[in-house]
C-alpha positions as CSV (number, residue, x, y, z in Angstrom):
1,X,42.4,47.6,-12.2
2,X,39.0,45.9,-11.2
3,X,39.4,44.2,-14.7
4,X,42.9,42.9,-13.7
5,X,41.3,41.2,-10.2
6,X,38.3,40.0,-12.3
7,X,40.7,38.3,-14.0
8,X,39.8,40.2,-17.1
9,X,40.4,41.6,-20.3
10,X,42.6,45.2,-19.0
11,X,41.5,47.4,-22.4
12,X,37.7,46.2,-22.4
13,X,37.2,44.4,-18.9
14,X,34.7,41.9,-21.0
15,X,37.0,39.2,-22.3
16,X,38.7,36.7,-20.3
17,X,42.4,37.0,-19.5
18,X,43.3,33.3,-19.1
19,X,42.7,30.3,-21.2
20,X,44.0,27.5,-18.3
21,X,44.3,28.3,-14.6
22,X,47.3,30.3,-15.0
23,X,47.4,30.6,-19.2
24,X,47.4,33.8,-20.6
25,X,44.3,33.3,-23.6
26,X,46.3,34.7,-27.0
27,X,43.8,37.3,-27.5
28,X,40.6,39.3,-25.9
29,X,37.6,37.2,-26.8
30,X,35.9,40.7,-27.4
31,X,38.3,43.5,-28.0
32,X,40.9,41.5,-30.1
33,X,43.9,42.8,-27.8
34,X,47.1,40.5,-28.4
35,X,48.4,39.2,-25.3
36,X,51.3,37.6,-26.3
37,X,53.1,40.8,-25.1
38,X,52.2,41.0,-21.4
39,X,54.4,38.5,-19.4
40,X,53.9,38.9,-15.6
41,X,57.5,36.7,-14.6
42,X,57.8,35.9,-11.2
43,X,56.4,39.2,-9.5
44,X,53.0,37.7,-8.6
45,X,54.5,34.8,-7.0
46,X,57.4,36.9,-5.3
47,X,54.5,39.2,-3.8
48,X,52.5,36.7,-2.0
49,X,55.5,34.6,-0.5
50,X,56.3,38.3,1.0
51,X,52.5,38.6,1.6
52,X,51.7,35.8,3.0
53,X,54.4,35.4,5.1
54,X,53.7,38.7,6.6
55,X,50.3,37.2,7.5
56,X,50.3,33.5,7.9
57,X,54.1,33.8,10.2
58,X,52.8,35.5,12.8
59,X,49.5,34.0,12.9
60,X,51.3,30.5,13.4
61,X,53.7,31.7,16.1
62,X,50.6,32.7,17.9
63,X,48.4,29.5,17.7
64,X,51.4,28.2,18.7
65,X,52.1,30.0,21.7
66,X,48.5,29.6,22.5
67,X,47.7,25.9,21.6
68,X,49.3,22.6,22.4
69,X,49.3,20.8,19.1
70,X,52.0,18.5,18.4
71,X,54.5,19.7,15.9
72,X,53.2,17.3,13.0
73,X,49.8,18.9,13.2
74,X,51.2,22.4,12.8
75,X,53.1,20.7,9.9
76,X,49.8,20.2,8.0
77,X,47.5,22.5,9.3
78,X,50.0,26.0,8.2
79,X,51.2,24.0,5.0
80,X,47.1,23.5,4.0
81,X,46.4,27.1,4.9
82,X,49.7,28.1,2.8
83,X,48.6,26.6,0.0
84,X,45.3,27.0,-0.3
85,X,46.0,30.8,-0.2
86,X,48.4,30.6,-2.8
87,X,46.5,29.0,-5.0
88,X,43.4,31.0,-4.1
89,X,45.7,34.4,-5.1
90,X,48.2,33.6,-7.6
91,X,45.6,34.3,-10.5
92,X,44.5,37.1,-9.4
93,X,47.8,38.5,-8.8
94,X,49.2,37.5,-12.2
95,X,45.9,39.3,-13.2
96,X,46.5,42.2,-11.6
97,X,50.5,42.1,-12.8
98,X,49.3,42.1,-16.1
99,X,46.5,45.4,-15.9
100,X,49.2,47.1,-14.4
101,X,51.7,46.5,-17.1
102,X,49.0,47.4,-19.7
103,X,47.9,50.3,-17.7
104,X,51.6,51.5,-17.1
105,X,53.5,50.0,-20.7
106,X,50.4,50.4,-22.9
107,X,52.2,51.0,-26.4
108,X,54.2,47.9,-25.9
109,X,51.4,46.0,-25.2
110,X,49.0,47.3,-27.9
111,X,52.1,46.9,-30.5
112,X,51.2,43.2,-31.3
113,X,47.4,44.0,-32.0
C-alpha cells in the first residue's frame, strides 16, 4: 500500500505507476506488470469530494463565523484551498485505488502480463 501512495509500481514498488499527471504508464518500468488492466473510475475522485468536504465545510463555516471577510473573498480563498487539495490528492488516490485493486483482484490484473 506504501507503493500505491508513492505513486508506485503495486507488484515491485520500483517502477513508476503514471506516465502524465494522472496517466496510467502501459507497463512497470522494472517488473514488466501490464497495467492496462487496472482502471481506478471515479472512486478516487468520489472519495475526496466526500473527504474534503468533511474537512474544508466545517472549516469554512468557522472562519466564517469568526472573521468578517466579504463574501467574494471567501469565494476565492475556499475555492483556492479546494483546489489545491484536490489536485495535491487526486494522484495519490488513484494510486492508492489502483494497489488496492492489485492487492485485492490480483489474477485479473496479472492476466495481461
Amino acid at each position: 500500500m506504501s507503493a500505491g501512495m508513492r505513486c508506485l509500481c503495486p507488484r515491485c514498488g520500483q517502477g513508476r505507476l503514471f506516465s502524465g499527471y494522472l496517466t496510467v504508464a502501459e507497463r512497470c518500468d522494472v517488473c514488466g506488470l501490464d497495467f492496462s488492466q487496472v482502471d481506478s473510475g471515479d472512486g478516487p475522485a468520489v472519495f475526496l469530494i466526500f473527504i474534503l468536504g468533511f474537512l474544508v465545510v466545517p472549516l469554512a463555516l468557522w472562519v466564517s463565523m469568526t472573521v468578517e471577510w466579504p463574501l467574494w473573498l471567501h469565494t476565492i480563498v475556499w475555492s483556492i484551498v479546494v483546489l489545491a487539495l484536490t489536485l495535491g490528492m487526486l494522484r495519490p488516490a488513484k494510486a492508492y485505488v489502483i494497489a488496492l485493486q492489485y492487492r485485492y483482484r490480483r489474477s485479473e490484473v496479472e492476466k495481461g502480463s
